[in-house]
C-alpha positions as CSV (number, residue, x, y, z in Angstrom):
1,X,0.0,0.0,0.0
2,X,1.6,3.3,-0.9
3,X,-0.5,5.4,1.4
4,X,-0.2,4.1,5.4
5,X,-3.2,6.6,6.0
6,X,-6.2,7.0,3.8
7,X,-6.4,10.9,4.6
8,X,-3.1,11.3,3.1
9,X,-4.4,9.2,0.3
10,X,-7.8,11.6,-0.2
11,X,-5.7,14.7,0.3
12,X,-3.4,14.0,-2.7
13,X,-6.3,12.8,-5.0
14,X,-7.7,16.2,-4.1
15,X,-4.8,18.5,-5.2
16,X,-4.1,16.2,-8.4
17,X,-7.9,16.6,-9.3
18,X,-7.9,20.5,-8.7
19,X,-5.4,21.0,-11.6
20,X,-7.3,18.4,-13.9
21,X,-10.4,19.9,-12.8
22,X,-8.9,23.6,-13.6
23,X,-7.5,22.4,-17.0
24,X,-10.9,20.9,-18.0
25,X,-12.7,23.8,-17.0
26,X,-9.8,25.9,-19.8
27,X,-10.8,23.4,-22.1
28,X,-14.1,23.5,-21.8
29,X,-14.1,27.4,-22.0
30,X,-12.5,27.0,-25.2
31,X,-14.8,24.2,-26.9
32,X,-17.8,26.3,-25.6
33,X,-16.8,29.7,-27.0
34,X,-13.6,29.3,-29.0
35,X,-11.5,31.9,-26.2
36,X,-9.1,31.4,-24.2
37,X,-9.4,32.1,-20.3
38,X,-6.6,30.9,-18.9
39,X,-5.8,34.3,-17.4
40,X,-8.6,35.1,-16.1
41,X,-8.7,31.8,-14.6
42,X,-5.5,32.1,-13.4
43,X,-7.3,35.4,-11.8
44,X,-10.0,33.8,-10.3
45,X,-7.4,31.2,-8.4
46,X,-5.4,34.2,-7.2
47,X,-8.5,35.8,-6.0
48,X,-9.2,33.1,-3.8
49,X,-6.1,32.9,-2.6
50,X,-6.5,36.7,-1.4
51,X,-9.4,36.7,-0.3
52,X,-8.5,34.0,2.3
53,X,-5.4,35.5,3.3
54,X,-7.2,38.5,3.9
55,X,-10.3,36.9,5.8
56,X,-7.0,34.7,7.8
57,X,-5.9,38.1,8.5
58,X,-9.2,39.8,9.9
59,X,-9.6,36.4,12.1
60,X,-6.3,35.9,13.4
61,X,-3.0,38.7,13.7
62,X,-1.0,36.1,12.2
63,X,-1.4,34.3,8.8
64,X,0.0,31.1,8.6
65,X,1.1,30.6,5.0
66,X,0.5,26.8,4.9
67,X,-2.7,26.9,6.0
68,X,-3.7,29.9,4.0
69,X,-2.4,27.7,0.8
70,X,-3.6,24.5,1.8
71,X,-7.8,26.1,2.6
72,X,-7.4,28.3,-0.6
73,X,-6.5,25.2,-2.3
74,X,-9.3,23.7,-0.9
75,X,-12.0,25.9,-1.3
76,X,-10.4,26.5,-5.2
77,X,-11.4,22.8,-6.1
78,X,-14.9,23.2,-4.0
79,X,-15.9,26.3,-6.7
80,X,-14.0,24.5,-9.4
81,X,-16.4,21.2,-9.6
82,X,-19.4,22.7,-9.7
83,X,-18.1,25.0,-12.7
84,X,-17.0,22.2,-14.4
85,X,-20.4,20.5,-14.0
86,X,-22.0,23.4,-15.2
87,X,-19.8,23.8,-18.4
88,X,-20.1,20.2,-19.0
89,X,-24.1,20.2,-19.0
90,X,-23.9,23.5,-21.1
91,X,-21.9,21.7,-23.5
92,X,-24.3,18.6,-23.8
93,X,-27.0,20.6,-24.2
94,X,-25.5,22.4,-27.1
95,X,-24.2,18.9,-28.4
96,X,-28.7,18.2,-28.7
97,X,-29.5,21.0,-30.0
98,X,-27.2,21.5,-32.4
């Protein structure tokens, strides 16, 4: 067994699926409407990441950086699903009716 401890196991399937779930939503982007948004979702990630350093900041005096990465990582993939569930049943549709 490579993983002694199943949450280790869960926590790495979670960061690897955050960048497949990120480059699927870029590819979808681009299928859907024939742009590129890699910056801006580039953007959106960095916003996250701000926005939870800031609301670290107005909870605590200290920010811990770890934890600041590791919860905006977290929270990235827990907007990034349902996106990518979106954009994947806009682009059925489209599939019908076209």
């Amino acid at each position: 067994m490579v993983f002694r401890q199943h949450g280790k196991a869960v926590r790495l399937a979670l960061d690897l699926g955050t960048f497949i779930v990120l480059y699927g939503i870029h590819v979808a982007l681009i299928a859907l409407t024939g742009q590129n948004y890699l910056g801006w979702l580039l953007i959106a990630v960095l916003l996250i990441f701000a926005v939870n350093a800031l609301w670290q900041r107005i909870k605590k005096v200290d920010v811990d950086y770890i934890q600041m990465i590791r919860h905006s990582w977290r929270i990235t993939i827990l907007i990034a699903l349902p996106v990518q569930l979106t954009l994947f049943g806009i682009g059925i549709q489209q599939l019908f009716i076209h």
